[in-house]
N, C-alpha and C positions, 0 to 999 in steps of 0.2 A: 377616178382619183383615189389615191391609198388611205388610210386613216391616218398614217403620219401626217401626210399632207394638208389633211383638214384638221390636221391638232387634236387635241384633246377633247375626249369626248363623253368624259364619266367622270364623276367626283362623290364624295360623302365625306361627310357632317354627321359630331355630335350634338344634334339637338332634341330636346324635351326625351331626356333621356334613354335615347334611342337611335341608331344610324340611320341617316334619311341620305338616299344615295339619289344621283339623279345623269340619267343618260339622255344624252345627244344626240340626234341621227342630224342630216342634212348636209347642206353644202355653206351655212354662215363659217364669216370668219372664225378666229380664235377670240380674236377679241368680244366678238357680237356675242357668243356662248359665254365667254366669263362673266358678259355683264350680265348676261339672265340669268344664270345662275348663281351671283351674285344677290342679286335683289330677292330671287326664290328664299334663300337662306337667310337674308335680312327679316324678310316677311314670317318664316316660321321663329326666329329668333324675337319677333314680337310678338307672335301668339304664345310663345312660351311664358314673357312676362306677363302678362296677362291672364292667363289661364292655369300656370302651373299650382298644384296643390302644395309642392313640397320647395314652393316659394313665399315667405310669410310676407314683402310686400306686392304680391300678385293681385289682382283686383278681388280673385275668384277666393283665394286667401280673407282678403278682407273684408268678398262679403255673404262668406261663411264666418265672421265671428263678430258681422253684425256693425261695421265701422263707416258700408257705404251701404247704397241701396243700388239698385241692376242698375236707375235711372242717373246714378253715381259715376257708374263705371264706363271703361272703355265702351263704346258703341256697337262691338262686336259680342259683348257681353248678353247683349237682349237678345240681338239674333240667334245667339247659339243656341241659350235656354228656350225660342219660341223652338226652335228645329227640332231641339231634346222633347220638349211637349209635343210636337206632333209626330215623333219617332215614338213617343211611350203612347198615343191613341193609335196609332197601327198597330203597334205589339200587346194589345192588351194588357199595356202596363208592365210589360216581362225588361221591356226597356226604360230605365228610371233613374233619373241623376240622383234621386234618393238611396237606389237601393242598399247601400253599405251604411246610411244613418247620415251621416252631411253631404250636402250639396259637393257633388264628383263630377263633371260634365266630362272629362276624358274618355269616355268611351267614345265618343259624340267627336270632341276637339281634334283629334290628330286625323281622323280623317275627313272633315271640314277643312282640314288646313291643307292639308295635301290636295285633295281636290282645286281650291280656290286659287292656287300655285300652279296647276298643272292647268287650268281656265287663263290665266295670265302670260303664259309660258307660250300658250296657243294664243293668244292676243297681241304676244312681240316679236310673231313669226315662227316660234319653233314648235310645228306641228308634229313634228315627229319624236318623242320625248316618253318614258319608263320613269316615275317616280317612286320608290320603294324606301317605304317608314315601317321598315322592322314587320317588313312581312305583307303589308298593306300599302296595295298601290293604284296607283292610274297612270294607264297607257294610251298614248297617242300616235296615230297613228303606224308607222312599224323600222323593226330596223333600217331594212333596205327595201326598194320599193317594190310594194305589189306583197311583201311578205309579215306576218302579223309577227305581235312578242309570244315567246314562247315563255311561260310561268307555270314554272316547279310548285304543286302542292305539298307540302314536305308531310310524310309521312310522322304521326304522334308516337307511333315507338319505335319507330325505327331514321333517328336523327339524318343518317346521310342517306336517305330517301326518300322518293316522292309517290306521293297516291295517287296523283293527276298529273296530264301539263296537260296547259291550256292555250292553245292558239287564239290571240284576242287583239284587238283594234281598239281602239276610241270608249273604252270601258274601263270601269274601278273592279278590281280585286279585293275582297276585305275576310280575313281568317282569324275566329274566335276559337279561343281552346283555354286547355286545363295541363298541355304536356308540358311547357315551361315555367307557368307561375303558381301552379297546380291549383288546389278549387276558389279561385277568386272573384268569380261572377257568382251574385248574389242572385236566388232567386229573390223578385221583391216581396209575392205574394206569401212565402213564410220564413223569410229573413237567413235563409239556411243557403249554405251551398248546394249550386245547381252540383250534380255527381254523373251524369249518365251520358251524355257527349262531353268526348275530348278533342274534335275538332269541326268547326264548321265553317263551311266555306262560301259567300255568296257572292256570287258575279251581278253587275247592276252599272247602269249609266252616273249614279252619283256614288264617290267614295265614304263619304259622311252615312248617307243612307245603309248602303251596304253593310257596312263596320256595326251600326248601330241594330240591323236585323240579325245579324250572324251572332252580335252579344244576345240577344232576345231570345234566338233559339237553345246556344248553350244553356241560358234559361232555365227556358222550358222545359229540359230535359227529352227523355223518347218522343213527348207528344210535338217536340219541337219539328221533325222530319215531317209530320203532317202539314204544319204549319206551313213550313218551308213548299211544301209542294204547292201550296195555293197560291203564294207571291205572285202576282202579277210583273211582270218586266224585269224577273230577275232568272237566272239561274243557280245552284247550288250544289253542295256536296258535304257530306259529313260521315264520320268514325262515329264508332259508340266507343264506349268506356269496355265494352267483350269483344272488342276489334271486327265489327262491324263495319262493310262499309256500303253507302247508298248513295244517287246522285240525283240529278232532274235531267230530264230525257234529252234535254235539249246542250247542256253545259259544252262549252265551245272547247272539245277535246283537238287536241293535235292529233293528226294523221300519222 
């Protein structure tokens, strides 16, 4: 069957400040993909109310200036912050919704949200699905069958190129850097910009988890590649800031 035939099969949205695209593989209707996609984009347009910093009646808004309390707010508010706390006791603290001085949980939020999206997407039949938030994604399944997604690691100095691709299945992608927003990850432990990796990359079965190591390691700085090498259930990849690059033995290279 052609792809005309099965309709449309890729869309994106501006949400929480950032393209959140989402593809389709299978054989549902048009109509059965519009509505999941649909609702996908309902549900990140609520975590955005909710969560966004640079919305003043957000929960996470109000209660950073003290107006509600977690027990106040949306219900998703406590899980995230308990997930944050045990994302900052794996990383020895290098992962910190404090680190920039007020309570931030976005490192954490957008790939939580994607994740929980992409677990929902596979609970209304569409096992076969790419969800990509500005770089950071989960994959389901694969385009056509029997064959995984193929994911570009874009290269930090050089824009229309890649340092990887990755042949991957049923796994989150999540990529921390310094090349587009330049040093905006805080080290916590002395309040200064991390400087010595500009990109890092960790592959892992949850997207929340992943996103939230990879900011950890930026971190860290150099010591951050050792770090990475000890993860358990994950794989990884990283630049240095002297265009270094290193991987973990195992990272699911395309052929």
């Amino acid at each position: 069957m052609t792809a005309s035939a099965l309709g449309r099969r890729a869309w994106v949205r501006q949400i929480m400040g950032m393209p959140i695209s989402i593809h389709l593989r299978g054989t549902a209707t048009t109509a059965v993909r519009a509505a999941a996609v649909a609702a996908v984009y309902s549900e990140l347009r609520e975590v955005d109310r909710v969560f966004s910093t640079y919305r003043p009646d957000s929960d996470i808004s109000r209660l950073r200036r003290g107006e509600i309390s977690v027990a106040d707010g949306d219900p998703a508010v406590d899980e995230v912050l308990r997930l944050c706390e045990r994302a900052r006791n794996a990383t020895d603290g290098y992962f910190d919704v404090y680190a920039a001085g007020a309570l931030d949980p976005s490192g954490y939020v957008k790939g939580w949200a994607v994740q929980v999206a992409s677990d929902r997407l596979v609970a209304s039949g569409s096992t076969n699905h790419c969800l990509n938030a500005a770089g950071d994604l989960v994959v389901r399944g694969g385009p056509r069958p029997g064959e995984p997604w193929r994911i570009g690691i874009r290269h930090p100095f050089q824009p229309q190129a890649v340092c990887w691709v990755l042949a991957v299945s049923d796994i989150a992608v999540a990529t921390s850097g310094t090349y587009e927003r330049g040093l905006h990850v805080i080290d916590p432990h002395t309040g200064r910009p991390a400087e010595d990796l500009c990109s890092v990359t960790v592959v892992g079965p949850d997207l929340g988890t992943a996103d939230a190591y990879a900011t950890a390691a930026v971190a860290m700085g150099l010591k951050g590649l050792d770090w990475l090498a000890r993860l358990a259930d994950h794989e990884s990849a990283a630049v240095t800031q002297d265009a270094r690059a290193s991987r973990s033995d195992h990272l699911p290279l395309a052929q």
